[in-house]
VEXTI-430414 format. One record per residue (C-alpha): y negated, x negated, z; residue number from 1; residue in three letters. Coordinates in steps of 0.2 Angstrom, whole numbers, always signed. Each point is the difference from the previous one (the first is absolute). Example, Ala and Ser with C-alpha at 12.3 -4.5 7.8 and 13.67 -1.06 7.14 Angstrom:
% residues 2
{Y: +22&X: -62&Z: +39&n: 1&res: Ala}
{Y: -17&X: -6&Z: -3&n: 2&res: Ser}
//
This chain:
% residues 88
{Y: -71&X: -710&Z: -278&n: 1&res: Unk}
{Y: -8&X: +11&Z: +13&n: 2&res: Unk}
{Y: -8&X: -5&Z: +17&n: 3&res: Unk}
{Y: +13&X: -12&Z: +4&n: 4&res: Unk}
{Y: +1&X: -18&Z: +12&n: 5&res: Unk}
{Y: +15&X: -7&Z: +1&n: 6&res: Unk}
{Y: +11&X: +14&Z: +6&n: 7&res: Unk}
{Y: -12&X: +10&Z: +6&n: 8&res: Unk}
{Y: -6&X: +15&Z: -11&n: 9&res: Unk}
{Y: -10&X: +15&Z: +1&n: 10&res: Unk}
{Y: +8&X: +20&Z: -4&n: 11&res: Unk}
{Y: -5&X: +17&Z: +1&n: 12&res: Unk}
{Y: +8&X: +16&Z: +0&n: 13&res: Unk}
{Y: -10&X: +18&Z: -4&n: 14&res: Unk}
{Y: +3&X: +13&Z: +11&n: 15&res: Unk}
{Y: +13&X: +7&Z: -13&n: 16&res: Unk}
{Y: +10&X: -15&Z: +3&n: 17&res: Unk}
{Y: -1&X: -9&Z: -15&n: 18&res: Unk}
{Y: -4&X: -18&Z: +2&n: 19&res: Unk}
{Y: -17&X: -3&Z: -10&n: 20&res: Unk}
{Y: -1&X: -20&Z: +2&n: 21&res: Unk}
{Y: +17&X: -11&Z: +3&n: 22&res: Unk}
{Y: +3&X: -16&Z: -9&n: 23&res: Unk}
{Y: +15&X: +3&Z: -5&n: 24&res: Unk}
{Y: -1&X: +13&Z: -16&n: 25&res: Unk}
{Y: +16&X: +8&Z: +3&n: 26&res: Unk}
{Y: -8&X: +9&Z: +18&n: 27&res: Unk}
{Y: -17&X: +5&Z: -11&n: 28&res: Unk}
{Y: -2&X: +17&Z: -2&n: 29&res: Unk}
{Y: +19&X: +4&Z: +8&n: 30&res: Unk}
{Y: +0&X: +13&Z: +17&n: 31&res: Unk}
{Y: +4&X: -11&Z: +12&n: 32&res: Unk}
{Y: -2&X: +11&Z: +18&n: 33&res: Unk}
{Y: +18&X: -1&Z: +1&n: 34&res: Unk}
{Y: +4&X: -19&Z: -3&n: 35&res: Unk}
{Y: +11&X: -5&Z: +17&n: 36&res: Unk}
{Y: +7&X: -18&Z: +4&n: 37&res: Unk}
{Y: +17&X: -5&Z: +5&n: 38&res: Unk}
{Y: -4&X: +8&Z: +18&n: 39&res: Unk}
{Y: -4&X: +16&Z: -5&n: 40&res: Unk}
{Y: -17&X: -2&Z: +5&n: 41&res: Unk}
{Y: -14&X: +12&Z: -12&n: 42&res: Unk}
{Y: -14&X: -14&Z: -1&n: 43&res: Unk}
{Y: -10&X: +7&Z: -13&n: 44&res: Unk}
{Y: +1&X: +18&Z: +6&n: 45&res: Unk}
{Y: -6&X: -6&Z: +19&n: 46&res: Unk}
{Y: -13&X: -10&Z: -7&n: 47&res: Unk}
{Y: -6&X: +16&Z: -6&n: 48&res: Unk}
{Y: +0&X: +8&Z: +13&n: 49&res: Unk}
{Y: -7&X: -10&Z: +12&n: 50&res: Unk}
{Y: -13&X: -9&Z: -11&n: 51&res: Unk}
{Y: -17&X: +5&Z: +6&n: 52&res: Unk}
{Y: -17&X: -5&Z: -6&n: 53&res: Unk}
{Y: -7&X: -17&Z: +9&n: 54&res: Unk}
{Y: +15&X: -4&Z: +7&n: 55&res: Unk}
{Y: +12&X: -14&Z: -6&n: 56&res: Unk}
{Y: +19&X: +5&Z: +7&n: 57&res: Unk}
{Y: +14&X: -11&Z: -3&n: 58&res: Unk}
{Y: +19&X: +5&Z: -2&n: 59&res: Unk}
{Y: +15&X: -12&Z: -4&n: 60&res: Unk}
{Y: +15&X: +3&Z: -11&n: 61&res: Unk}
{Y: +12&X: -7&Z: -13&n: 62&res: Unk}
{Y: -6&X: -6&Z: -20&n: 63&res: Unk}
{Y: +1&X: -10&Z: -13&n: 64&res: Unk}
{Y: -13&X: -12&Z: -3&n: 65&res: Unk}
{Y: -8&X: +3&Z: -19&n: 66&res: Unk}
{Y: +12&X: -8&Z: -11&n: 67&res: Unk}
{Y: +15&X: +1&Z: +10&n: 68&res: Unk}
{Y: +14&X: +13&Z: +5&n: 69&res: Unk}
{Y: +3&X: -7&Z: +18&n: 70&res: Unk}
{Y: -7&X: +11&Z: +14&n: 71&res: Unk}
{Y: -8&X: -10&Z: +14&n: 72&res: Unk}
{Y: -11&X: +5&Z: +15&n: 73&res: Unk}
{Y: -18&X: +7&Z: -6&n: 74&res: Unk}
{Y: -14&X: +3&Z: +10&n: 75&res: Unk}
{Y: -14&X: +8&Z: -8&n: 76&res: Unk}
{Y: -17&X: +5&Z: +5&n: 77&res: Unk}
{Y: -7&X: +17&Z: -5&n: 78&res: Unk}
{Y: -13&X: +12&Z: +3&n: 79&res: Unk}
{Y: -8&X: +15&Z: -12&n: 80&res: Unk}
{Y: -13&X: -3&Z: -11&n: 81&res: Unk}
{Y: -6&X: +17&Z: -8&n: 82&res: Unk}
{Y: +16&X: +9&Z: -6&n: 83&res: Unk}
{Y: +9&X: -17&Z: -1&n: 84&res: Unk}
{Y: +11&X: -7&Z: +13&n: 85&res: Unk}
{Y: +0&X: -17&Z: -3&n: 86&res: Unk}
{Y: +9&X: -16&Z: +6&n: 87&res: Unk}
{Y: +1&X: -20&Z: -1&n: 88&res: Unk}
//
């Protein structure tokens, strides 16, 4: 089931943005550098672009909890790890 507590989970995307690691099978290995939410806000593209090696950065938006279709208000941590941008 992935690194997953509760609803807390672990994901990365490669620097193409394709999401390498996501709990729900559907985002695996799909190009996600453009997913917005309902406010028009590029979460996954900032994250890569800001992420930086040894530093944790958060940024809040609008999604669905694994398992469900209902966007709710998400803040996920992130930072780079090699060529991985990755977030819980």
């Amino acid at each position: 089931a992935g690194f997953r507590t509760a609803d807390t989970y672990v994901f990365c995307v490669g620097p193409d943005g394709v999401m390498s690691a996501h709990p729900n099978p559907v985002l695996q290995g799909q190009n996600v550098r453009d997913l917005r939410d309902s406010d028009g806000t590029y979460f996954i593209r900032t994250m890569m672009e800001t992420a930086a090696p040894g530093q944790v950065s958060a940024i809040r938006y609008l999604f669905p909890k694994p398992g469900s279709t209902v966007a709710l208000p998400k803040t996920t941590y992130y930072t780079r790890a090699g060529d991985q941008v990755c977030g819980a």
